[in-house]
ChimeraX commands (.cxc) that place a marker at each C-alpha (Angstrom):
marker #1 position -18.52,-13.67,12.86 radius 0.5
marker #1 position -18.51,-9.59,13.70 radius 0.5
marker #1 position -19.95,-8.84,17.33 radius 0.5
marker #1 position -20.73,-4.71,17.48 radius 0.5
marker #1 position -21.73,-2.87,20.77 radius 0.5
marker #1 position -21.77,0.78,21.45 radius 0.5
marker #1 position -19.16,1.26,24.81 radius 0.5
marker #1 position -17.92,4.75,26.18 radius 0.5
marker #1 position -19.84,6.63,22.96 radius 0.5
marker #1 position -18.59,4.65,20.16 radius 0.5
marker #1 position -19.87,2.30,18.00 radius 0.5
marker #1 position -17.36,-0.96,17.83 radius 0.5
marker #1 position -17.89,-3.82,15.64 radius 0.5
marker #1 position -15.06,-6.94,16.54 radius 0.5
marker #1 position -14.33,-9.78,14.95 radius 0.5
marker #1 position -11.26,-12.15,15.21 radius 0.5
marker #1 position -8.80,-10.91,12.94 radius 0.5
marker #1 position -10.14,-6.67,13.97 radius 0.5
marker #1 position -12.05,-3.59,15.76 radius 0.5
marker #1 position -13.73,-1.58,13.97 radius 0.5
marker #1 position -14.51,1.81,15.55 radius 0.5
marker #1 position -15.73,5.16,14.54 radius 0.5
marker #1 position -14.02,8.48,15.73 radius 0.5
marker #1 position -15.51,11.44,17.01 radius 0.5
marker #1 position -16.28,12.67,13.38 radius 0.5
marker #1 position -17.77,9.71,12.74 radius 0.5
marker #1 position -15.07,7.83,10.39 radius 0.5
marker #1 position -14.74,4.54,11.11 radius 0.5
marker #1 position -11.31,3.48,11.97 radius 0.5
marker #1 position -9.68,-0.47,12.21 radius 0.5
marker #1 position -7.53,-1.78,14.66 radius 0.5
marker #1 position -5.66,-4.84,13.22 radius 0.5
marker #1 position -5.34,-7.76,15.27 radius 0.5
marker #1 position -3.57,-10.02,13.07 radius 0.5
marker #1 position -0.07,-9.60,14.41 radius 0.5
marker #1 position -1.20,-9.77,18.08 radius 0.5
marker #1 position 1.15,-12.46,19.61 radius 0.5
marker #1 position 3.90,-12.76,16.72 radius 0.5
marker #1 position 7.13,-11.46,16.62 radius 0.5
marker #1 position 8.13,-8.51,14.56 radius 0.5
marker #1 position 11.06,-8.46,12.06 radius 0.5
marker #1 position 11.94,-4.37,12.33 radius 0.5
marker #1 position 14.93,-2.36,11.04 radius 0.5
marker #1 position 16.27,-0.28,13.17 radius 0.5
marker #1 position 17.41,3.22,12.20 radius 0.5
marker #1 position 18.63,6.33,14.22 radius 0.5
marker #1 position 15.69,7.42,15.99 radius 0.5
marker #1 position 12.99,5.00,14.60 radius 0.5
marker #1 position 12.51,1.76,13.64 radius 0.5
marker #1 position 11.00,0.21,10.09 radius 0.5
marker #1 position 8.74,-2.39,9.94 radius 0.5
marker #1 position 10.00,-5.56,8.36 radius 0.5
marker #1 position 7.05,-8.01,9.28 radius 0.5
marker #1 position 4.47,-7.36,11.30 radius 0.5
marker #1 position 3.70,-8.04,14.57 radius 0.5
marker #1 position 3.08,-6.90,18.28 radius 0.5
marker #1 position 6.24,-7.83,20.39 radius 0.5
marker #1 position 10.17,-7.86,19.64 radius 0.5
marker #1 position 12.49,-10.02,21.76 radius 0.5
marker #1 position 15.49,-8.27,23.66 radius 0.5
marker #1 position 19.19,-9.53,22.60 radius 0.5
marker #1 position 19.73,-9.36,25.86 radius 0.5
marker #1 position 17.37,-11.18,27.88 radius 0.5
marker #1 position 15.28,-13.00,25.76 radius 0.5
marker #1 position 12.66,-11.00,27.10 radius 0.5
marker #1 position 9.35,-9.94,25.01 radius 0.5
marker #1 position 8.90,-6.12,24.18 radius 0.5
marker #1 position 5.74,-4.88,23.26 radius 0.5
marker #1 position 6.42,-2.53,20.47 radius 0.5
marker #1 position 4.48,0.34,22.00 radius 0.5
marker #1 position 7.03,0.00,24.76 radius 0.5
marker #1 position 9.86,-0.53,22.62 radius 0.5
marker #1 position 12.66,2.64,23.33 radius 0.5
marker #1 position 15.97,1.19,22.76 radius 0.5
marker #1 position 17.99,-0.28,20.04 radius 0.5
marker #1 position 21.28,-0.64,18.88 radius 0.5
marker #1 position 21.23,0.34,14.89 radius 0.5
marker #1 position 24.54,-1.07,14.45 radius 0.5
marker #1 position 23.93,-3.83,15.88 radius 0.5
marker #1 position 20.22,-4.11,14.65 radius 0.5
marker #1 position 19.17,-5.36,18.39 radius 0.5
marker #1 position 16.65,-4.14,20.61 radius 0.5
marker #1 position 16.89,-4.05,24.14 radius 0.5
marker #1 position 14.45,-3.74,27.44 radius 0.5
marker #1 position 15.42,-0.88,28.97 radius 0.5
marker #1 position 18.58,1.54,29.26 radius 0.5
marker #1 position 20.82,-0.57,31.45 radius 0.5
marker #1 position 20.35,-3.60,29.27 radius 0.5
marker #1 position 21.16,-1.74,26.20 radius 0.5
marker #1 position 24.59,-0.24,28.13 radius 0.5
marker #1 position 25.44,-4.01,29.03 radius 0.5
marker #1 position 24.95,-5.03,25.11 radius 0.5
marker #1 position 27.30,-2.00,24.73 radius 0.5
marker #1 position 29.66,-2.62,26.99 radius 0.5
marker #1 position 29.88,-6.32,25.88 radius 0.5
marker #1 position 30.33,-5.48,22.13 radius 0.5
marker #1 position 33.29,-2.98,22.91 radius 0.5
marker #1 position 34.64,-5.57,25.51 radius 0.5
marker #1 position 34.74,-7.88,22.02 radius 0.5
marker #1 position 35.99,-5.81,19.69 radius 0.5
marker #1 position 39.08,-5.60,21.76 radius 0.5
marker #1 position 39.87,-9.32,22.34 radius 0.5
marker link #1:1,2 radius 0.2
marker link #1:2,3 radius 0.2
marker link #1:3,4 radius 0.2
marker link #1:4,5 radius 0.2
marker link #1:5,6 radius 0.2
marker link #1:6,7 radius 0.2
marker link #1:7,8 radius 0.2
marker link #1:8,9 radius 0.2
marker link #1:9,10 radius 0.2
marker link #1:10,11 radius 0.2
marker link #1:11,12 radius 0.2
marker link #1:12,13 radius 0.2
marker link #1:13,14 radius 0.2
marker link #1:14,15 radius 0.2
marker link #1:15,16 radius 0.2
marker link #1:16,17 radius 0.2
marker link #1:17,18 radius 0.2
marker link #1:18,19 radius 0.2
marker link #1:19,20 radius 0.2
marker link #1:20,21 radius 0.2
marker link #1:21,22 radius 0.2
marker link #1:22,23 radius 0.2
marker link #1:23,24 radius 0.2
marker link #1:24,25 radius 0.2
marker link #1:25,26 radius 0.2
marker link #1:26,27 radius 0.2
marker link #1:27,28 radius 0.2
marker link #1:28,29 radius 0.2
marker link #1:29,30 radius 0.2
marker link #1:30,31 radius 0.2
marker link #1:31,32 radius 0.2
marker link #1:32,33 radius 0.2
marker link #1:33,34 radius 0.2
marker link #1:34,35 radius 0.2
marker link #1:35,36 radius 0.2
marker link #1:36,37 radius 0.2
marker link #1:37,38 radius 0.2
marker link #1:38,39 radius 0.2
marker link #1:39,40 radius 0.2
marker link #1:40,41 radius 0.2
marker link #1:41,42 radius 0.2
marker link #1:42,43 radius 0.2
marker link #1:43,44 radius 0.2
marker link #1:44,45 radius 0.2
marker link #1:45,46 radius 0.2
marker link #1:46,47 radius 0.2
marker link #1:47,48 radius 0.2
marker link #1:48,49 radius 0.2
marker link #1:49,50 radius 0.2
marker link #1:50,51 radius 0.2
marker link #1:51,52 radius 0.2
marker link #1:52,53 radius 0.2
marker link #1:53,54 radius 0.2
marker link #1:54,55 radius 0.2
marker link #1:55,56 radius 0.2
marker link #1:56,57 radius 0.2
marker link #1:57,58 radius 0.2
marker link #1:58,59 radius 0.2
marker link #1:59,60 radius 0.2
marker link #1:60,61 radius 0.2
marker link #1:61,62 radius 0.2
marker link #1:62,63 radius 0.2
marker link #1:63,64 radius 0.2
marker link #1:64,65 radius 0.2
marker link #1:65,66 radius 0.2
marker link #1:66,67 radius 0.2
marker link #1:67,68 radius 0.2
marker link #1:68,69 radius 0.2
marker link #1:69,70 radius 0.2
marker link #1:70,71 radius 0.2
marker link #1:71,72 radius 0.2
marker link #1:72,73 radius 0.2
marker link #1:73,74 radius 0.2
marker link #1:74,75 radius 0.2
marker link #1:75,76 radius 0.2
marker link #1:76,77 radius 0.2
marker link #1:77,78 radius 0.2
marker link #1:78,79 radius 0.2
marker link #1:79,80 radius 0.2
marker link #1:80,81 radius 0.2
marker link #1:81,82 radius 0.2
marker link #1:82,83 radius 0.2
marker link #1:83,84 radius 0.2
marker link #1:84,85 radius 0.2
marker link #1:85,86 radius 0.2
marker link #1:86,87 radius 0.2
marker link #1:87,88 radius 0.2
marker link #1:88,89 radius 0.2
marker link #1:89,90 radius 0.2
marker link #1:90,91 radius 0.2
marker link #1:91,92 radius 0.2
marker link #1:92,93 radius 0.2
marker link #1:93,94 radius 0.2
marker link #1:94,95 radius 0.2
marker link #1:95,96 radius 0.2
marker link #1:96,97 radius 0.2
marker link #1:97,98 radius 0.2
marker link #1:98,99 radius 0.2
marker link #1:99,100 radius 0.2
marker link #1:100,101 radius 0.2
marker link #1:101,102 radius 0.2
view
């Protein structure tokens, strides 16, 4: 089923699996919804990550917490984890040196 309303000037068309909207040129653009609620598989390099599998959130090695990707700002590459915030990923750090000399 695809609902479409005009809201705040553009034309959007939804259905369950994506948004369609048009920019301001008028090319119409997609926002996938597919992924929303699974867990992403990334790779995680030095300033960037690569998407594995797709999907919205990744969990921190940490806390178990859920990261929305968007949000997503920390990562050890060696370690291929990510974390919540910048004291978690010192902990993980400190932890993994605290380790590798026992």
């Amino acid at each position: 089923m695809l609902f479409c309303l005009q809201l705040l000037g553009a034309s959007w068309c939804l259905s369950s699996k994506a948004a369609y909207v048009r920019d301001e040129n008028g090319y119409p653009l997609m926002i996938n919804f597919s992924n929303a609620g699974k867990e992403a598989k990334l790779r995680y390099l030095d300033g960037d990550y690569q998407v594995i599998q797709g999907g919205s959130f990744v969990t921190c090695a940490m806390t178990g917490r859920s990261i929305a990707l968007e949000d997503l700002k920390y990562w050890s590459v060696e370690r291929q984890e990510p974390y919540l915030d910048a004291q978690t990923s010192y902990q993980a750090h400190i932890k993994a040196e605290n380790n590798s000399q026992s």
